[in-house]
Steps between C-alpha positions, in 0.01 A plus 500: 500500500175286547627298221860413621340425873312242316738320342789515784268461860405121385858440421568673817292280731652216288825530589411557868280184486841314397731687711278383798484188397841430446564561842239270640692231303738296684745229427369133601712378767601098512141379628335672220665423282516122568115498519477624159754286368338206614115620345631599226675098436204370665257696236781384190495127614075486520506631117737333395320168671183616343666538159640128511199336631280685174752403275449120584188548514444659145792268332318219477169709325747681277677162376187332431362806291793555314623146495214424339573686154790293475377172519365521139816426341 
């Protein structure tokens, strides 16, 4: 009996752990939703703005390292 207590009591308190937190949840309402909308395209625009800016950075390095190996023809 010990043995099946040990196995089933953490899977127990596992599915009480999600039962109680499923009710906590709630759906975002309008404002919430909005305000992570707008992080979330505020957070994709900065990378993407970081992306662009290192790749014109790191073009020119890249064309005169592999430009370069072609100029022996």
């Amino acid at each position: 009996m010990k043995v099946i207590n040990l196995v089933f009591n953490p899977l127990k308190e596992f599915t009480n752990d999600n039962i109680h937190q499923a009710k906590r949840c709630h759906k975002l309402d309008h404002k919430d939703f909005t305000k992570v909308v707008f992080r979330t395209t505020i957070g994709l625009v900065v990378m993407g703005f970081i992306g662009f800016i290192m790749k014109l950075i790191f073009m020119p390095f890249n064309n005169i390292i592999v430009g370069s190996a072609w100029v022996n023809d």
